[in-house]
C-alpha positions in Angstrom: -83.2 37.1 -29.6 -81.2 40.1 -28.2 -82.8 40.1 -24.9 -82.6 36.7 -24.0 -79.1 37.3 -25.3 -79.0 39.7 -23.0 -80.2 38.3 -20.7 -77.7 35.1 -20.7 -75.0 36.8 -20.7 -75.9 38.6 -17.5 -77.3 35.7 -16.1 -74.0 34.0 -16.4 -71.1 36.4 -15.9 -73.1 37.0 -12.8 -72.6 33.7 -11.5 -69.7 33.1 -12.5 -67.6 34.5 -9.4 -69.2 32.3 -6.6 -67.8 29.5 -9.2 -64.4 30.7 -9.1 -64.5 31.0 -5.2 -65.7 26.9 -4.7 -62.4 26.7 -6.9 -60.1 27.8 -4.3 -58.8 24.7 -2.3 -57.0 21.4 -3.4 -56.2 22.7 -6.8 -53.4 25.0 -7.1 -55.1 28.4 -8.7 -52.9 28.6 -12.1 -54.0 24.8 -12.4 -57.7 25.9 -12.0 -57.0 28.7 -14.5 -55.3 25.5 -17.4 -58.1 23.4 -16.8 -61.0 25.7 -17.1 -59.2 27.5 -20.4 -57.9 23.9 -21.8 -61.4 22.5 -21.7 -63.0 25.4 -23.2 -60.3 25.8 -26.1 -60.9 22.1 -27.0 -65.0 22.4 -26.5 -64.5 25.3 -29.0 -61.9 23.7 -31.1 -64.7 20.8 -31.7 -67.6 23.0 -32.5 -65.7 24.9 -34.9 -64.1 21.9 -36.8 -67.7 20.1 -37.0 -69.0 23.6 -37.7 -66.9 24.1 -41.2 -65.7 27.6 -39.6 -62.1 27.0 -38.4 -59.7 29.5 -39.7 -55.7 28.9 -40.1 -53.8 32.2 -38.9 -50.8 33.6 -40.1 -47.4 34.3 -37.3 -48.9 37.6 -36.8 -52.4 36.7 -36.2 -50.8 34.2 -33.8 -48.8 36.7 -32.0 -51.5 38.8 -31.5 -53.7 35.9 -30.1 -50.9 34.7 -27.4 -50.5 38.5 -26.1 -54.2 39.0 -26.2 -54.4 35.2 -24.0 -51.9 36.2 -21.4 -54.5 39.4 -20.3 -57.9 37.7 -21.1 -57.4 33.9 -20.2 -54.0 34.2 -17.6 -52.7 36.9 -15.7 -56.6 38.8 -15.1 -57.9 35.5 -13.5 -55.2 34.3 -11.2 -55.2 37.9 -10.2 -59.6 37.3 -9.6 -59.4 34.1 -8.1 -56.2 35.0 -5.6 -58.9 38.2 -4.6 -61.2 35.7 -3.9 -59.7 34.4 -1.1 -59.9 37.7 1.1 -62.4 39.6 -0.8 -66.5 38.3 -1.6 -66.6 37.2 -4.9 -69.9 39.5 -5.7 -67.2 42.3 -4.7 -65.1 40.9 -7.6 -67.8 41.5 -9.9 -67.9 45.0 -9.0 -64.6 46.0 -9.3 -64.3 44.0 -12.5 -67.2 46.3 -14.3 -65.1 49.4 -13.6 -63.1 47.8 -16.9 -65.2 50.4 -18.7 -63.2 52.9 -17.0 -59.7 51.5 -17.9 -60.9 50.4 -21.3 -61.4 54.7 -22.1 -57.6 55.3 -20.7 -56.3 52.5 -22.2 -57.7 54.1 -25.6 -56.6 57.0 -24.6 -53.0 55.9 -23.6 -52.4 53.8 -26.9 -54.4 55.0 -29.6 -54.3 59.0 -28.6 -58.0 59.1 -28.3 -59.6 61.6 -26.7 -61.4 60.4 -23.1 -65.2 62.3 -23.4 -66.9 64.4 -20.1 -69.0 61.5 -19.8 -66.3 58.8 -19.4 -63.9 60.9 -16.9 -67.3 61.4 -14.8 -68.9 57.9 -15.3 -64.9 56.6 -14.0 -65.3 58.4 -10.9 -68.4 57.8 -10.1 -67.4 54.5 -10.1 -64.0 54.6 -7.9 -65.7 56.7 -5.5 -68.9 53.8 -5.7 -65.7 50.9 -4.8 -65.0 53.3 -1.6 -68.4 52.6 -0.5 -68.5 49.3 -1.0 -65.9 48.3 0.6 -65.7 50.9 3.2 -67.4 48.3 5.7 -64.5 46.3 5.2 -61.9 49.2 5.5 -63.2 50.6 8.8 -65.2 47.3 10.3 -63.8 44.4 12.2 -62.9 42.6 8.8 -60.7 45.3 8.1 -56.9 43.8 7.1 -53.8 43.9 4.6 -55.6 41.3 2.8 -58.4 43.2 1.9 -56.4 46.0 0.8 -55.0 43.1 -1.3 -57.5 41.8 -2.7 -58.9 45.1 -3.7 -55.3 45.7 -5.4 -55.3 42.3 -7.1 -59.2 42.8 -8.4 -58.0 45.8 -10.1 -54.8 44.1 -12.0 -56.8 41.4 -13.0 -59.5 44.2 -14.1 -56.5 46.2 -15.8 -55.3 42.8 -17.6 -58.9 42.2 -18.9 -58.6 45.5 -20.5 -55.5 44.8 -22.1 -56.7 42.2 -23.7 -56.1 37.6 -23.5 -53.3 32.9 -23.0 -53.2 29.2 -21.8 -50.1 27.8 -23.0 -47.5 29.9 -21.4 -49.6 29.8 -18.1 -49.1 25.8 -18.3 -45.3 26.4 -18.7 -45.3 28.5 -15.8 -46.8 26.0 -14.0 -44.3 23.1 -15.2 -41.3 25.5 -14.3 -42.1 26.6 -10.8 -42.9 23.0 -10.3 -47.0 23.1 -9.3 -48.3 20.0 -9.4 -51.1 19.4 -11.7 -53.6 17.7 -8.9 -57.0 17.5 -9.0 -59.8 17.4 -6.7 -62.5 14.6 -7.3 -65.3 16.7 -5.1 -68.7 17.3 -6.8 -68.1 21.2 -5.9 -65.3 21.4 -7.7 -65.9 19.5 -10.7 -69.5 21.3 -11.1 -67.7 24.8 -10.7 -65.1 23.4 -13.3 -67.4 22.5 -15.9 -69.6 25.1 -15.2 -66.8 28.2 -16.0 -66.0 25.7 -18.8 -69.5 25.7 -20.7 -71.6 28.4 -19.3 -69.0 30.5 -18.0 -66.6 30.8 -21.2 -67.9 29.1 -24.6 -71.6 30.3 -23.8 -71.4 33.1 -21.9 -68.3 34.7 -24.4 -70.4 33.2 -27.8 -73.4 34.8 -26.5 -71.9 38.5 -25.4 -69.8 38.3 -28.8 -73.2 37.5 -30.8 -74.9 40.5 -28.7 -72.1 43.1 -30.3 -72.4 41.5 -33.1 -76.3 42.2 -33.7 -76.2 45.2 -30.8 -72.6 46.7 -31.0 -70.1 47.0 -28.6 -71.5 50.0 -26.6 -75.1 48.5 -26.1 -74.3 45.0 -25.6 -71.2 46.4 -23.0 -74.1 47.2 -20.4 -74.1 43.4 -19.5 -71.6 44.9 -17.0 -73.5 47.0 -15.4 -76.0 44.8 -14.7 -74.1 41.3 -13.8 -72.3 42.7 -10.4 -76.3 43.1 -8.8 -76.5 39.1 -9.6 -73.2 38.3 -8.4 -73.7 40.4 -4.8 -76.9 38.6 -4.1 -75.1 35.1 -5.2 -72.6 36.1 -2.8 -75.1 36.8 0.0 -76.8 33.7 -0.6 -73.5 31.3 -0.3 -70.9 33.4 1.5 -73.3 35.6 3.9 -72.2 39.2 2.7 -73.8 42.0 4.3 -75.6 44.5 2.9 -74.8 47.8 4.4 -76.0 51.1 3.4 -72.8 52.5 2.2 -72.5 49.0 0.2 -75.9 49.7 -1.4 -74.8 53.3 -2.4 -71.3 51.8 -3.5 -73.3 49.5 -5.9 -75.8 52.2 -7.3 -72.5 54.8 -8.3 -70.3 52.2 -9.4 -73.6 51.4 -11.8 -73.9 55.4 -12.7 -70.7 55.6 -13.7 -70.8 52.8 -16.2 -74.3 54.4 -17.1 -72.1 57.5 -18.0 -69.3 55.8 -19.9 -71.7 53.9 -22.3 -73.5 57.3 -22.6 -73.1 58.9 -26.1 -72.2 62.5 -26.2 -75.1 64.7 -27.5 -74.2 65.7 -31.4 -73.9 69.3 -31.8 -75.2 70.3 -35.5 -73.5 72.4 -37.8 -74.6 75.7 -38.1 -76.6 75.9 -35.4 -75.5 78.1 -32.3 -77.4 79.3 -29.1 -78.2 83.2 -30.0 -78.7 85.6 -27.0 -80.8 88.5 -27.5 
């Protein structure tokens, strides 16, 4: 059960991005964002009521959900799908699995914890893997602001993952600045839409929650090392990226890294010292 578990959770989260790009068009990208996370709240809200295992929440537990919303389910992905439009979505995927990285300062930053050997080494090897991979685009013919960017954006909406997760103040943005709430009919978006909606949030989330739950958090977490190699070949496949070779090294350090992160410290036991004669 934990591998094919596993083995979902990759699967999905890795094929996820390309589904956020067919989303760019028609719709306006907050709208994408309220219909994706609407959809999935109320397919969730179902299964829990017939279920027996909705909970009431007090103010505080509702507090805590709307600030955890706004990183998870708001700002993060309408800074990933803005990326998307200059940047290839496998790209995306990479620079999102660096949250590994942010998720050791954040702990650091807010809880006083101490950030191991492992995790300051595992963080670099993964910013100096993203200057490999997108060095083509840096130095090539492709090379413009927007790239620069998108880069910046990926890495906000990576930050705001980190952070934490909300839907209903994103549809009150959208009603004050006056986006209108279209939709587009195609069979591409509508199959991205419902795809994000089932696979991509109340599977792929129930499944990766259900793997810490039986795993824990650190074993499970190497779904993110893994998912970025399914989303670059999705994203040669249907947008024709390029493999270069200082993409392919790019990939393989950005996946040491999070090797290192996950990586526990060996114990030292008490009472036992290295002796020198």
């Amino acid at each position: 059960m934990n591998l094919f578990l596993y083995l979902l959770t990759v699967l999905i989260w890795g094929t996820t991005w390309i589904a956020l790009k067919w989303q760019l068009g028609v719709v306006a990208i907050p709208v994408s964002i309220v219909y994706r996370f609407g959809l999935a709240a109320l397919v969730l809200f179902v299964l829990l009521l017939l279920s027996r295992k909705l909970q009431a929440m007090n103010r505080r537990g509702h507090l805590i959900c709307l600030a955890q919303g706004l990183c998870l389910f708001c700002v993060n992905f309408m800074c990933f799908l803005t990326a998307s439009q200059w940047i290839p979505s496998g790209l995306v995927a990479v620079v999102f699995s660096t949250a590994t990285l942010w998720n050791a300062l954040n702990a650091r930053v807010f809880f006083g914890q101490r950030v191991a050997r492992n995790v300051l080494m595992g963080g670099a090897l993964g910013l100096l893997g993203l200057g490999f991979l997108f060095w083509p685009e840096l130095v090539g013919h492709t090379a413009s602001p927007q790239t620069l960017l998108g880069l910046g954006l990926a890495l906000l909406g990576t930050l705001c993952f980190s952070a934490g997760n909300l839907l209903s103040s994103l549809a009150t943005y959208c009603a004050v600045r006056g986006i209108p709430f279209e939709m587009d009919w195609s069979a591409r978006y509508i199959g991205a839409l419902w795809y994000l909606v089932i696979p991509g949030s109340v599977i792929g989330f129930t499944a990766y929650l259900t793997l810490v739950g039986r795993m824990g958090p650190e074993k499970a977490a190497y779904c993110t090392v893994l998912f970025p190699v399914v989303a670059l070949n999705v994203s040669a496949f249907a947008e024709g990226y390029q493999w270069t070779a200082p993409a392919l090294m790019g990939l393989v350090l950005v996946m040491l890294g999070n090797v290192l992160v996950f990586r526990k410290p060996r114990a030292i036991v008490p009472g036992l010292k290295a002796s020198r004669v």
